[in-house]
C-alpha positions as CSV (number, residue, x, y, z in Angstrom):
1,X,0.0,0.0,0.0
2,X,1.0,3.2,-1.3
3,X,1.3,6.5,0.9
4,X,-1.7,9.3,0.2
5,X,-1.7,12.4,1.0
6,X,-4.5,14.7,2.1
7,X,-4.9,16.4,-1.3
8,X,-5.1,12.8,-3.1
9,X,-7.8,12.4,-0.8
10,X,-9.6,16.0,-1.8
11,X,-9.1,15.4,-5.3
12,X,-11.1,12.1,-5.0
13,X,-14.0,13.9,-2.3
14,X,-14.0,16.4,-5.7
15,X,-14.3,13.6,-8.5
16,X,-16.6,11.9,-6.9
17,X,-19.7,14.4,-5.5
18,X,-22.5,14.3,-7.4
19,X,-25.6,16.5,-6.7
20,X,-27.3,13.4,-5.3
21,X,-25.5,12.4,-1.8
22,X,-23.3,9.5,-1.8
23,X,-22.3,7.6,1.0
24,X,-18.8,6.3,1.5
25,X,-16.4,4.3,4.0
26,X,-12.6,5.0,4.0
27,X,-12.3,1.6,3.5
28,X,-13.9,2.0,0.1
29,X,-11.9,5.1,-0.5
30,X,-8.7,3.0,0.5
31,X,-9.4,0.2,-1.9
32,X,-9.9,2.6,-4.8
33,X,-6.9,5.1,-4.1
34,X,-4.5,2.0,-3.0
35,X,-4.1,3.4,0.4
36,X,-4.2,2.5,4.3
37,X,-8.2,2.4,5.4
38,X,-6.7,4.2,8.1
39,X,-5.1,7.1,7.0
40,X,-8.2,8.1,4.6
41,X,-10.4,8.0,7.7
42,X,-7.7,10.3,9.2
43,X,-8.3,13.2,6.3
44,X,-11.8,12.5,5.7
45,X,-12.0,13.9,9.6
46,X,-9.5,16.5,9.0
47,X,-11.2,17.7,5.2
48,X,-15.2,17.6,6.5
49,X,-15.0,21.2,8.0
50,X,-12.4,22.6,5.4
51,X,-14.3,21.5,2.1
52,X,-15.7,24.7,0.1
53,X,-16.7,22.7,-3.0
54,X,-18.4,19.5,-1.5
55,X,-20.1,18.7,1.5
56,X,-18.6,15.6,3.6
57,X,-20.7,14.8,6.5
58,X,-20.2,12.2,9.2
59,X,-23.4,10.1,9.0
60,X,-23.8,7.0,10.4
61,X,-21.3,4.8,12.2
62,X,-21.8,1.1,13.3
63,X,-19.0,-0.7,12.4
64,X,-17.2,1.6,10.6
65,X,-18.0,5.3,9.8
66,X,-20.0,6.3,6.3
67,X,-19.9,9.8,5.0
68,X,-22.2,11.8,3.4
69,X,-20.7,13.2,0.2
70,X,-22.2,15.7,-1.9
71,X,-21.8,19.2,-4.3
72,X,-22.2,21.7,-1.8
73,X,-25.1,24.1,-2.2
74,X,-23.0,27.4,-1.8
């Protein structure tokens, strides 16, 4: 497994939003971008209150955490 960095991790948040919300684990993210499940969940916490362009929201967490991805309104 490769390192990511935080701005890998935007670019994909970016690429992926979509009017309609999606919902998302960092495991998923992980698999796609080759990376530790770990350090995604790490910048997905860090990137939900610093995204202008799409909205990340913490939404439901049993096992794992799933996000809320989406084109912000603003």
């Amino acid at each position: 497994m490769s390192n990511i960095s935080r701005e890998t991790v935007h670019a994909y948040l970016v690429e992926t939003a979509s009017p309609e919300p999606t919902y998302l684990r960092a495991r998923e993210i992980a698999t796609e971008l080759d990376a530790s499940p770990k350090a995604v969940a790490q910048y997905l916490s860090q990137l939900q209150d610093e995204l202008v362009d799409v909205s990340l929201e913490q939404w439901g967490r049993s096992k794992s955490t799933t996000w809320r991805l989406e084109v912000s309104e603003s």
